[in-house]
MARZA-432521 format. One record per residue (C-alpha): residue in one letter; y, x, z. Coordinates in steps of 0.05 Angstrom, whole numbers, padded with zeros to 5 digits. Last residue first. Example, Ala and Ser with C-alpha at 12.3 -4.5 7.8 and 13.67 -1.06 7.14 Angstrom:
2
@r=S v=-00021 u=00273 w=00143
@r=A v=-00090 u=00246 w=00156
This chain:
178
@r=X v=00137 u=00197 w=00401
@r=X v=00194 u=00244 w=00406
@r=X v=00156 u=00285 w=00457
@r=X v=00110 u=00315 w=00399
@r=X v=00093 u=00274 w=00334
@r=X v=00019 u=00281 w=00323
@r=X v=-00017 u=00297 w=00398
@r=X v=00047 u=00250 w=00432
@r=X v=00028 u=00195 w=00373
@r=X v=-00044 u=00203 w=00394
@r=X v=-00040 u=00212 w=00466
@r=X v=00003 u=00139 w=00458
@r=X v=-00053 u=00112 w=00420
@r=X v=-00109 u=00130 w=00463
@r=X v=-00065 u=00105 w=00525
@r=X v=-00046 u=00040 w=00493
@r=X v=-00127 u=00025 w=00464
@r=X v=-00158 u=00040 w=00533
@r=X v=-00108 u=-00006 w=00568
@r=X v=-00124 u=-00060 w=00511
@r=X v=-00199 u=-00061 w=00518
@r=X v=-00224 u=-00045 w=00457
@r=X v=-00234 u=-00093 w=00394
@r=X v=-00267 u=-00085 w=00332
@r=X v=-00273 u=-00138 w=00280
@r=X v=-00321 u=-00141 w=00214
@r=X v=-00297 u=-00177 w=00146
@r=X v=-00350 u=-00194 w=00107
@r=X v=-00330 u=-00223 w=00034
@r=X v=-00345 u=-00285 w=00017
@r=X v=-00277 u=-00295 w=-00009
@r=X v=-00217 u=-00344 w=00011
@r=X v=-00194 u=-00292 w=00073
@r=X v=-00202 u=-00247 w=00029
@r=X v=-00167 u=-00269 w=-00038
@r=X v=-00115 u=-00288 w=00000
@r=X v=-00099 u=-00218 w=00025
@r=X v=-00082 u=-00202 w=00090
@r=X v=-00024 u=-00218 w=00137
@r=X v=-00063 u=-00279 w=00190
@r=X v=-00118 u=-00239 w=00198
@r=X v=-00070 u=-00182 w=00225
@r=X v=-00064 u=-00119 w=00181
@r=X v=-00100 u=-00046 w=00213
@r=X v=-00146 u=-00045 w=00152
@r=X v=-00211 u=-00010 w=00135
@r=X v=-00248 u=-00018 w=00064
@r=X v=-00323 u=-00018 w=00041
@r=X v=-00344 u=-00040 w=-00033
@r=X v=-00413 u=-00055 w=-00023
@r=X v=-00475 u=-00015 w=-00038
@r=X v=-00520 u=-00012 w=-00093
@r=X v=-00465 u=00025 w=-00152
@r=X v=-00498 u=00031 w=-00209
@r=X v=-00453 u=-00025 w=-00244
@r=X v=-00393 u=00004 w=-00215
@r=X v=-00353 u=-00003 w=-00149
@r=X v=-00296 u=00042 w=-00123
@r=X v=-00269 u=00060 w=-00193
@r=X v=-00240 u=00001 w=-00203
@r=X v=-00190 u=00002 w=-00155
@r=X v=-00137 u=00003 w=-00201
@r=X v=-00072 u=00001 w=-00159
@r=X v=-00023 u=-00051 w=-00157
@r=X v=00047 u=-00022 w=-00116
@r=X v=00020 u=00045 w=-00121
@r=X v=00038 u=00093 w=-00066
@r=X v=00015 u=00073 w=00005
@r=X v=-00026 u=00020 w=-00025
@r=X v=-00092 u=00058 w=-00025
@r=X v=-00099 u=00098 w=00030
@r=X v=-00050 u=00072 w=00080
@r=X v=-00047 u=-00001 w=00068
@r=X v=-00116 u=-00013 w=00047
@r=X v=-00150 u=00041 w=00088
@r=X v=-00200 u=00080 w=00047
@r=X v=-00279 u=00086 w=00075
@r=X v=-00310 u=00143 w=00050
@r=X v=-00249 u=00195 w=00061
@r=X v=-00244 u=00168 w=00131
@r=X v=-00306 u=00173 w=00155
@r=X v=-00295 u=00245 w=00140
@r=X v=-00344 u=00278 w=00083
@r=X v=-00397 u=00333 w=00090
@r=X v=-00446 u=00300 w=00125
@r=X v=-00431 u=00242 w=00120
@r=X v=-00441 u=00235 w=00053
@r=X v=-00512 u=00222 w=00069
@r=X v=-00565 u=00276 w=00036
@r=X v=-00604 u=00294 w=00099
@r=X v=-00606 u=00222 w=00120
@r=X v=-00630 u=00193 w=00050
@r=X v=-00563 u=00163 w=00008
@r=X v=-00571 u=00094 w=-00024
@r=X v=-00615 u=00056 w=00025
@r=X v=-00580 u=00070 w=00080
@r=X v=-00521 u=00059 w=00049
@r=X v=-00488 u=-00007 w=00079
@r=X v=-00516 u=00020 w=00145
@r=X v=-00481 u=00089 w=00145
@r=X v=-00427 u=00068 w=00114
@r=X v=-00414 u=00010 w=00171
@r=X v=-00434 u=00066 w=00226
@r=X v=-00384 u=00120 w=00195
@r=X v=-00326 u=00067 w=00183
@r=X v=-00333 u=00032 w=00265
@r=X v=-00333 u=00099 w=00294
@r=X v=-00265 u=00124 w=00251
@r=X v=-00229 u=00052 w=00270
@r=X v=-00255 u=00053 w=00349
@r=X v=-00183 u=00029 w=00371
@r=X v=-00141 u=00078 w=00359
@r=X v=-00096 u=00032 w=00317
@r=X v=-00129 u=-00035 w=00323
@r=X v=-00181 u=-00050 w=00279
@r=X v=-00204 u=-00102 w=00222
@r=X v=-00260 u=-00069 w=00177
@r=X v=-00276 u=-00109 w=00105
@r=X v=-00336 u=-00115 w=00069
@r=X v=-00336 u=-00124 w=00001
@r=X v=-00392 u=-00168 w=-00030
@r=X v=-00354 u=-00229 w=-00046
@r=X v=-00303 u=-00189 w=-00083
@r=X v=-00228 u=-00185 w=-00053
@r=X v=-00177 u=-00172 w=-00095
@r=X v=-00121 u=-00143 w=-00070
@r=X v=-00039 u=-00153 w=-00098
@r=X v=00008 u=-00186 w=-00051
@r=X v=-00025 u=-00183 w=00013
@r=X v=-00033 u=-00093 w=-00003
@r=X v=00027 u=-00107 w=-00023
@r=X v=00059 u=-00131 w=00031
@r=X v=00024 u=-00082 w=00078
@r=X v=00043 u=-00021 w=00034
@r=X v=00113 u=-00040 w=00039
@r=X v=00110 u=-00052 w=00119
@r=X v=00083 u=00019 w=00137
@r=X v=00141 u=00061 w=00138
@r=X v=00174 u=-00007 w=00172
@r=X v=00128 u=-00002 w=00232
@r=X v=00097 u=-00067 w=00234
@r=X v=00114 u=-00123 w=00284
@r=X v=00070 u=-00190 w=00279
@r=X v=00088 u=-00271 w=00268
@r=X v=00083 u=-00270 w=00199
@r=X v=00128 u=-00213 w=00193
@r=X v=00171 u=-00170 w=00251
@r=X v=00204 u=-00112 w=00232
@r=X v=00204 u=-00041 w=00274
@r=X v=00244 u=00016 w=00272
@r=X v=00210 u=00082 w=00309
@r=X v=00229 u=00103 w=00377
@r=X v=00164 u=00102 w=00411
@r=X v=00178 u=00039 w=00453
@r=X v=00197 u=00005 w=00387
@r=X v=00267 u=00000 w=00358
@r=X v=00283 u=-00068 w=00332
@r=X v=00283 u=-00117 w=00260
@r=X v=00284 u=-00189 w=00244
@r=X v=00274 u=-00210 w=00168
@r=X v=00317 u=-00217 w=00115
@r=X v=00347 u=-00147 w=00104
@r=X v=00267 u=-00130 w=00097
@r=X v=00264 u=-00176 w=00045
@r=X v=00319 u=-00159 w=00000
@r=X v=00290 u=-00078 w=00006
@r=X v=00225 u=-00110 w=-00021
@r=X v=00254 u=-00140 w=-00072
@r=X v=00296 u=-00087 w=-00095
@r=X v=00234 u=-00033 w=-00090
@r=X v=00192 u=-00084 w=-00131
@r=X v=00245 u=-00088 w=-00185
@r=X v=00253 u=-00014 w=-00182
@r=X v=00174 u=-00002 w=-00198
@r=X v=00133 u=00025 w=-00149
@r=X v=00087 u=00082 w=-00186
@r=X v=00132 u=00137 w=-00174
@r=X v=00089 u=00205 w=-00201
């Protein structure tokens, strides 16, 4: 089901004409946005994912580079936001990825809905916060975060580390053309 209207397609396409693009050191086409490069497969859901989320005070959000400690950083955070939620032996944890707990804004839930309800992460019952993971810049997300209350937790890794990790990753994933 295609859940990005036309209009937003066209404007998006205008704005990716607009703005500088290159080939990265893996191969894949690059553009550069407030100051940063982003794949372009990635750059729609990072414009709306700016364009469209709103924050609550109580969300907490997780800042990381690529293959930088992202999956580590989501368990411990659930873990401690719901410690009083789940008991050890019945933590979703245990069954579930780090990853399927905490959704990525731009790949998880942007990726294919220009706007989409996120309503369903947080009820009345619900005790813990909202949690979400992002790889965007500071400077490229949301408004209504950087204006909110909301919690937003950085992880950083020595650079080195971080290059090598990623580029096992994209060789692991995508073979030699990576």
């Amino acid at each position: 089901m295609e859940k990005i209207d036309q209009g937003t397609k066209d404007e998006f396409q205008e704005l990716l004409q607009s703005l500088e693009q290159r080939t990265n050191w893996d191969g894949r086409r690059i553009v550069k946005y407030d100051d940063f490069w982003y794949p372009i497969m990635f750059f729609r859901p990072v414009l709306s994912a700016q364009k469209n989320f709103q924050a609550k005070d109580s969300d907490i959000i997780l800042s990381t580079l690529p293959n930088s400690g992202s999956t580590w950083l989501k368990a411990l955070t659930f873990s401690i936001a719901n410690r009083g939620v789940h008991t050890i032996d019945q933590t979703p944890l245990l069954t579930s990825h780090p990853q399927a707990l905490v959704p990525f804004l731009e790949f998880d839930l942007f990726w294919d809905e220009e706007n989409p309800n996120l309503d369903h992460l947080s009820t009345t019952t619900n005790k813990s916060p909202r949690i979400f993971s992002t790889h965007i810049p500071f400077k490229t997300l949301s408004d209504s975060i950087r204006e909110s209350k909301c919690k937003i937790i950085y992880l950083g890794r020595n650079p080195l580390d971080q290059f090598i990790s990623f580029r096992q990753f994209l060789l692991a994933n995508f073979g030699k053309e990576a």
